[in-house]
C-alpha positions as CSV (number, residue, x, y, z in Angstrom):
1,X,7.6,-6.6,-36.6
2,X,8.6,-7.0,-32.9
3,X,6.4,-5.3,-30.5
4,X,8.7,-3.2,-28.4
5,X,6.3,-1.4,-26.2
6,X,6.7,-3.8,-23.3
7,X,10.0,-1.9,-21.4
8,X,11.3,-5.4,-21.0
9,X,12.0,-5.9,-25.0
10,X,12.7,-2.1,-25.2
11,X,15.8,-2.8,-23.2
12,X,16.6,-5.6,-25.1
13,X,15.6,-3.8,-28.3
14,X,17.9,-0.9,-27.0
15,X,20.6,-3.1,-25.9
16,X,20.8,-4.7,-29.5
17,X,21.2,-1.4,-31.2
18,X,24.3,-0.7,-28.9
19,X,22.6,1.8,-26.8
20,X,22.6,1.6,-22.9
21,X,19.0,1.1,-21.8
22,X,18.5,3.9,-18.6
23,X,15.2,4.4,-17.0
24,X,14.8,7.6,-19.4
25,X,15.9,6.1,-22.8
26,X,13.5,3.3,-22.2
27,X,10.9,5.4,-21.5
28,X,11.3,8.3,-24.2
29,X,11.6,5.1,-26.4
30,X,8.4,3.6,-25.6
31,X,6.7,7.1,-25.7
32,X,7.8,7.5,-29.0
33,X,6.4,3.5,-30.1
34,X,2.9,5.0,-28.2
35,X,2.5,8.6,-29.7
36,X,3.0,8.4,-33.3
37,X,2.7,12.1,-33.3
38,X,5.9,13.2,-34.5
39,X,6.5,15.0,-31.0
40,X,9.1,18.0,-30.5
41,X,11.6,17.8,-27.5
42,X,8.9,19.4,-25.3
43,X,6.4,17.2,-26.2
44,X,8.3,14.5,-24.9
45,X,9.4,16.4,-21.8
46,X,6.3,17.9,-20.5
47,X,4.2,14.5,-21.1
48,X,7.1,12.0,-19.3
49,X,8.3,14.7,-16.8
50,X,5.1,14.3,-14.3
51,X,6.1,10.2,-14.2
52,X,10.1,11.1,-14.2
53,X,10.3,14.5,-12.1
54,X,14.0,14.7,-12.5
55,X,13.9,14.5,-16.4
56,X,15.4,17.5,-17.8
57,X,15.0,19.1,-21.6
58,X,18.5,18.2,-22.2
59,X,18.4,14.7,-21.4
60,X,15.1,14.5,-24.1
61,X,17.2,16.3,-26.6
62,X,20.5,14.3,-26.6
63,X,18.6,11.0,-25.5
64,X,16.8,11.8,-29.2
65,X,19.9,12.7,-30.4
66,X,21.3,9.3,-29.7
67,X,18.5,7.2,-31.1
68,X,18.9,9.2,-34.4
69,X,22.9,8.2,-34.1
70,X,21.9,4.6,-34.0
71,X,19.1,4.8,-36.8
72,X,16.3,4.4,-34.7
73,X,14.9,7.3,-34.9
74,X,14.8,10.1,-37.1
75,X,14.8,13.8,-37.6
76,X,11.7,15.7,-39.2
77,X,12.3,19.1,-39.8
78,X,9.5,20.8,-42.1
79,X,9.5,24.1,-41.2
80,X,12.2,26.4,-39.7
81,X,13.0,26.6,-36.1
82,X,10.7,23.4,-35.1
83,X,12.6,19.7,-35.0
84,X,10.3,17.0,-34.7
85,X,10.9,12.9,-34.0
86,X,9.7,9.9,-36.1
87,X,10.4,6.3,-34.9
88,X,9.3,5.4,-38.2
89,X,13.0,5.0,-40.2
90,X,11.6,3.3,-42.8
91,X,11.6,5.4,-46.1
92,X,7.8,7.5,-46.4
93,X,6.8,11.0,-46.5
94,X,5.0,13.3,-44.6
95,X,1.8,15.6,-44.5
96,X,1.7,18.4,-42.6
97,X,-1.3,20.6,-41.6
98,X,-1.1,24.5,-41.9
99,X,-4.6,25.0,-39.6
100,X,-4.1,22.0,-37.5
101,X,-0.5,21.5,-37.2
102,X,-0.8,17.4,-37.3
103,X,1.6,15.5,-39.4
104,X,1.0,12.3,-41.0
105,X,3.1,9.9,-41.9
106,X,2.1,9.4,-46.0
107,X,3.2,6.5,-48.0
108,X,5.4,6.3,-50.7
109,X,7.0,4.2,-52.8
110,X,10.9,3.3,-51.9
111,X,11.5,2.7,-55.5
112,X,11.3,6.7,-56.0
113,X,14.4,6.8,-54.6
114,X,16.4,4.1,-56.8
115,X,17.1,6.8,-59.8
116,X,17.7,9.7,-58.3
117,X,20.6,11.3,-60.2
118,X,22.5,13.6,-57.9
119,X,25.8,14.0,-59.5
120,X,27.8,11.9,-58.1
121,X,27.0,12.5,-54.8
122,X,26.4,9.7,-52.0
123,X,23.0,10.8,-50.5
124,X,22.5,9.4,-47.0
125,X,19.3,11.0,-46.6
126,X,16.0,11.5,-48.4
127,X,12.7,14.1,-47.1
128,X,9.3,14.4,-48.8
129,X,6.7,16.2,-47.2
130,X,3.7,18.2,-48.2
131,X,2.1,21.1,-46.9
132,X,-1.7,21.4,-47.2
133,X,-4.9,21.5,-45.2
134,X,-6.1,17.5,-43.7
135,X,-9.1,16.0,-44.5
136,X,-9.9,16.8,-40.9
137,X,-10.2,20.2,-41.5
138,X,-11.3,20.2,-44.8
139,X,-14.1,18.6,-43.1
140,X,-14.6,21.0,-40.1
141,X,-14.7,23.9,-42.6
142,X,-11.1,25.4,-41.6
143,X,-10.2,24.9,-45.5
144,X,-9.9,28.9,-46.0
145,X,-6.6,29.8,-47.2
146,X,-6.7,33.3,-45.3
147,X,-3.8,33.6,-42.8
C-alpha cells in the first residue's frame, strides 16, 4: 500500500482519483490517514481549524462529502443523528463502545458478502457493526450495563 501521508503524494493520490487537491482537501485527507478514529465533521474541524483559521464546518462536511463521491472515504453511521468517516473502503466491520464511545475497525471476512441473497436487488453497499462494551473498559471496570 502507498503511504499517502506525505502532502506531496496526497496531492498526487488526490489528483489520481479526479479530485482537485486544495490546501484543505489535502489536509482533511491526511488527517483522516493520521487519526484512524472514525472522526465526526467536528472532529475534523475543531482539530485542523487552529492550523487553517479560515476553515469553516461546511467546507469539512462537503470536502467529506466529496471523498465519499470518489470512493475514498466512507460514511459510518451507527447510531442516529451522529455521521462518522472511515478512510478505510475496504470491506470490514465495526465495534462500537457504549461507555467509551471508541469504534474499532473489526475484521471480517469479504467472502460474507458473496451469497447474500437480496431479491434481485443490486446492493452497492454493505454495514456490520456491533455494539458492546471494549476490552478497555471491560478492563477498567465500566462493564455495568446500568444506563
Amino acid at each position: 500500500m502507498n503511504d499517502y501521508r506525505d502532502v506531496h503524494n496526497i496531492k498526487e493520490y488526490l489528483r489520481s482519483k479526479g479530485i482537485n487537491p486544495s490546501l484543505q482537501r489535502i489536509k482533511i485527507y491526511q488527517y483522516l490517514m493520521e487519526h484512524r478514529t472514525h472522526p465526526t465533521v467536528e472532529d475534523i474541524h475543531a482539530d485542523l481549524v487552529s492550523e487553517i483559521p479560515t476553515l469553516s464546518k461546511t467546507t469539512v462536511y462537503s470536502t467529506l462529502n466529496l471523498f465519499v463521491s470518489h470512493g475514498i472515504v466512507s460514511k459510518l453511521m451507527i447510531e442516529d443523528g451522529e455521521v462518522r468517516y472511515d478512510i478505510n473502503t475496504k470491506p470490514h466491520g465495526h465495534f462500537k463502545c457504549i461507555r467509551c464511545g471508541r469504534i474499532f475497525d473489526i475484521e471480517i471476512s469479504p467472502s460474507i458478502f458473496e451469497d447474500i441473497s437480496v431479491n434481485g436487488h443490486h446492493p452497492m453497499e454493505y454495514h456490520f457493526y456491533i455494539i458492546g462494551i471494549c476490552k478497555d473498559c471491560m478492563e477498567k471496570g465500566r462493564d455495568k450495563f446500568a444506563a
